[in-house]
C-alpha positions as CSV (number, residue, x, y, z in Angstrom):
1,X,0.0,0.0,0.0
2,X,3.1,2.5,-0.4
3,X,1.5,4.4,-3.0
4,X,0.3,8.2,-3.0
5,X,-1.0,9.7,0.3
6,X,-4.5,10.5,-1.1
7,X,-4.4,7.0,-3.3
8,X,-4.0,5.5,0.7
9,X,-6.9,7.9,1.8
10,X,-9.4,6.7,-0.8
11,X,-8.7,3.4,-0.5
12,X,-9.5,3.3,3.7
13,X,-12.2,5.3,2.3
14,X,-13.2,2.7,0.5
15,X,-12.4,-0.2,3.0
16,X,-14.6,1.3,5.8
17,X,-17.4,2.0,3.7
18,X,-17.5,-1.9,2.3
19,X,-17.5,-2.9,5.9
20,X,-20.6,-0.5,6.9
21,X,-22.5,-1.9,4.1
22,X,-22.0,-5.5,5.0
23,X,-22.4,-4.5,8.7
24,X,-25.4,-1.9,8.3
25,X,-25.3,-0.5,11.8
26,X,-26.0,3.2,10.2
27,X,-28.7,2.7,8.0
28,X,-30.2,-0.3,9.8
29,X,-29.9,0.6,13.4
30,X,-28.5,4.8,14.0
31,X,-30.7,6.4,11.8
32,X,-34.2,4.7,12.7
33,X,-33.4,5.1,16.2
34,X,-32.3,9.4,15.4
35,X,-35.7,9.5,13.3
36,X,-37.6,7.3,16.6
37,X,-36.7,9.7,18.8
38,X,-37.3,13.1,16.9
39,X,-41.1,10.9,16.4
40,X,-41.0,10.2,20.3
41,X,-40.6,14.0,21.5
42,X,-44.1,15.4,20.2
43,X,-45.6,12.6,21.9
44,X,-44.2,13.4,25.6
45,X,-44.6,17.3,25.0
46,X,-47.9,17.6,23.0
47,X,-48.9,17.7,19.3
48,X,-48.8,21.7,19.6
49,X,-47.8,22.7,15.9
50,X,-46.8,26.2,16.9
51,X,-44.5,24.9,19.6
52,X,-43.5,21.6,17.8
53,X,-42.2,24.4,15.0
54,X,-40.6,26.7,17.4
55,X,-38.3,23.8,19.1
56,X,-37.9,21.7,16.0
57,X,-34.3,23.0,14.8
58,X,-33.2,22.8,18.4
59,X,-34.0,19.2,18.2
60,X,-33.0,17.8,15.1
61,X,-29.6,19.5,16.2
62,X,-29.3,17.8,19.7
63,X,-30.3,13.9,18.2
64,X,-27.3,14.9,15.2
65,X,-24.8,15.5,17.9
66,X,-26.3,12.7,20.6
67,X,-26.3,9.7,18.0
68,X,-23.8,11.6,15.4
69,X,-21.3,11.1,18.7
70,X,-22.7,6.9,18.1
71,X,-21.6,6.8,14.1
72,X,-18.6,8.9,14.5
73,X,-17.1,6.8,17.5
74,X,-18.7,3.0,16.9
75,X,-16.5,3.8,13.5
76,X,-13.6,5.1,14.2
77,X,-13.7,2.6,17.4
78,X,-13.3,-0.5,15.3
79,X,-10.1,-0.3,14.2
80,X,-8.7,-3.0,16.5
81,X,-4.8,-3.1,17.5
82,X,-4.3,-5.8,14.9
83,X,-5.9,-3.8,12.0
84,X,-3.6,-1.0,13.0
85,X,-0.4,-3.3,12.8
86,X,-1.4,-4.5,9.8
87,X,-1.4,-1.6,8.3
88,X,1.3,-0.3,9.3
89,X,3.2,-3.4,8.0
90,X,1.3,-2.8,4.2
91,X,3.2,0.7,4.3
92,X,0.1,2.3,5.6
93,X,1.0,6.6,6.6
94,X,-0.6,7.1,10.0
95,X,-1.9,10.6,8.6
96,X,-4.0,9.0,5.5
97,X,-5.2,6.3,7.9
98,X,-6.7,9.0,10.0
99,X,-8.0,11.1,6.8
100,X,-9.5,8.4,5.8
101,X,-11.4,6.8,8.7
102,X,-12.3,11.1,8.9
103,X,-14.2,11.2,5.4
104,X,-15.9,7.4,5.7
105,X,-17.1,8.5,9.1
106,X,-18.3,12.0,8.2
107,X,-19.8,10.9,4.3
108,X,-22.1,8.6,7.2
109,X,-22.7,11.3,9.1
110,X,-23.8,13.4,6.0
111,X,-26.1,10.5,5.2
112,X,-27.8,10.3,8.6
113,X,-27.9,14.1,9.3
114,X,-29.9,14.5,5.4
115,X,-32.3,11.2,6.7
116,X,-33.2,12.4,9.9
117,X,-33.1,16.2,8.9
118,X,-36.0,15.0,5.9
119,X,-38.3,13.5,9.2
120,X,-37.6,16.7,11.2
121,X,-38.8,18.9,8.4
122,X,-41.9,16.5,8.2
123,X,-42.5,16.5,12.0
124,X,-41.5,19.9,13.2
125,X,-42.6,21.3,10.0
126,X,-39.0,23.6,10.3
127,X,-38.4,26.3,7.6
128,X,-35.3,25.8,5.5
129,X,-33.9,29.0,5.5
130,X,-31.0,30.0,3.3
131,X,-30.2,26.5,2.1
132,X,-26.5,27.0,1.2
133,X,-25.9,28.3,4.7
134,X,-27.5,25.5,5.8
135,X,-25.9,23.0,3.7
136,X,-22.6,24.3,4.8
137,X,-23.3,24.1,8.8
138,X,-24.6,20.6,8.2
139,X,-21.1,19.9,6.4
140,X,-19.0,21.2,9.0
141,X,-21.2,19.4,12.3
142,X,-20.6,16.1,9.9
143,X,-16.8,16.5,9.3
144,X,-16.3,17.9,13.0
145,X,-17.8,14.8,14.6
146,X,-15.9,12.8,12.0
147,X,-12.6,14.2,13.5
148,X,-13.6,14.1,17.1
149,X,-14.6,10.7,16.8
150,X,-11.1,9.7,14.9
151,X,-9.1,11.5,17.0
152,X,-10.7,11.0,20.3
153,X,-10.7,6.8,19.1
154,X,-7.0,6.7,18.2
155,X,-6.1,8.7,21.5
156,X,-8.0,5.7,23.4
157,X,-6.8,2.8,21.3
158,X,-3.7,4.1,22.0
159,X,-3.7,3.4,25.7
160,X,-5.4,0.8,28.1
161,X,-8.2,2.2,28.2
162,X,-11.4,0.8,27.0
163,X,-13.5,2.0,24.2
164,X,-16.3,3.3,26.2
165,X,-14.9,6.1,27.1
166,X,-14.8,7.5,23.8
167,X,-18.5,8.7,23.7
168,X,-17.5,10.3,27.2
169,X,-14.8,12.5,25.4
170,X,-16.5,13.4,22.2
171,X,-19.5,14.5,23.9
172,X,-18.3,17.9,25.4
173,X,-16.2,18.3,22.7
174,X,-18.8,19.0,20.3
175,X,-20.7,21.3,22.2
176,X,-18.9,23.8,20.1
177,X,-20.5,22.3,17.3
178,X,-24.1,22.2,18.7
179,X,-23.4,25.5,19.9
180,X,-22.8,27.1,16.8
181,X,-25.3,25.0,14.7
182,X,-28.4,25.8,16.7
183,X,-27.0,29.7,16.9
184,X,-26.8,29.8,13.3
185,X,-30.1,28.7,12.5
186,X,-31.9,31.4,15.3
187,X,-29.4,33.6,13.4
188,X,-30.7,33.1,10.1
189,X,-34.7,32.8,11.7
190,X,-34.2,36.5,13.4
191,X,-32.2,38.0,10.6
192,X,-28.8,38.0,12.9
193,X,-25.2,37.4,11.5
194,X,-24.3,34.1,11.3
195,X,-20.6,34.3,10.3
196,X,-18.9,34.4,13.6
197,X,-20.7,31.4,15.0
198,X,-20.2,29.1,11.5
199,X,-16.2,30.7,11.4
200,X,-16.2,29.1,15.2
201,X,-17.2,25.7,14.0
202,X,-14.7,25.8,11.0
203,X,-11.9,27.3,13.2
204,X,-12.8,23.8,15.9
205,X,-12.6,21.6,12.6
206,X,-9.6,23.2,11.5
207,X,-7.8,22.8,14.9
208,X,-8.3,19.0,15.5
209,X,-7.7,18.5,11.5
210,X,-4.2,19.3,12.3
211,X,-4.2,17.7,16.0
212,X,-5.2,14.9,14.2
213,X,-2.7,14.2,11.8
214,X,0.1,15.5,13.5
215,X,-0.7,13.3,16.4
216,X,-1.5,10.4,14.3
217,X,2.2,8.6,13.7
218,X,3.0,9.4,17.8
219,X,-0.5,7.7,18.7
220,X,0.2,4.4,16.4
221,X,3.5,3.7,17.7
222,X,2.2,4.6,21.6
């Protein structure tokens, strides 16, 4: 596998996306549980349309980030010891492993975020204001929960600890993310500036991009 560094990308790219689609735990499992629980909440708080409307963005946000935190880390998770080794014996760069698990974990993302968003819109009836804006924020929550997941996994398979404290990790690391997605949509709703809270999200991206692959040789020989 000592070819091109982006040649290595696509083809873990490519690897992890074969294995979700002989495994199915996104499609099959994550998103009809994200789309339950968006169903579940009119039925605990009432069938009030105005209301329903007025919290609907709010929600669809928090089950993104709650089961987003689920695809990015039961991905990035899986990459056993072994795996690792192996790939590092096929010539494997540590950087374009972690790119890669990154993009197959974040193009997941982007398919459970457009799912779920579709039954929000239907439930909550939510206005889709300025859809490139939009667009972009749901791009950047995807690829940041991609790279928290990735880097937050490798830090853990690094050491002894167990897996299960990955979701504890990610968690209140994205609160940037949620932070600055739900802000952006009341920004658009009540006319405010948005670019300071979507330039936060890119600036979080941005920082644990590079944590990532700088870290990522260090962490596989750890």
């Amino acid at each position: 596998m000592t070819t091109g560094f982006w040649h290595q990308v696509r083809a873990v790219v490519h690897r992890d996306l074969l294995r979700e689609r002989r495994r199915g735990d996104v499609l099959w499992v994550t998103i009809p549980f994200g789309a339950l629980a968006l169903l579940l909440v009119p039925l605990a708080i009432g069938t009030d349309a105005s209301l329903l409307r007025e919290i609907g963005a709010g929600m669809y946000w928090v089950i993104v980030m709650l089961f987003g935190v689920l695809v990015a880390v039961g991905k990035a998770s899986r990459e056993t010891l072994p795996q690792q080794d192996a790939s590092s014996l096929l010539g494997l760069d540590p950087a374009a492993g972690f790119v890669g698990r990154t993009v197959s974990s974040a193009i997941l993302l982007l398919a459970f975020e457009s799912i779920v968003g579709v039954v929000a819109v239907g439930l909550y009836n939510i206005e889709i204001l300025a859809p490139i804006w939009l667009a972009v924020t749901i791009l950047v929550v995807a690829v940041g929960l991609a790279l928290l997941g990735t880097l937050t996994a490798s830090i853990v398979n690094s050491t002894t600890a167990g897996t299960a404290l990955v979701p504890l990790l990610v968690a209140p690391l994205s609160v940037p993310l949620l932070l600055g997605a739900t802000q952006s949509y009341d920004g658009l709703r009540y006319g405010h500036a948005i670019v300071s809270w979507v330039s936060m999200m890119v600036a979080v991206v941005i920082v644990v991009a590079m944590i990532g692959v700088l870290t990522a040789r260090p962490l596989q020989e750890s």
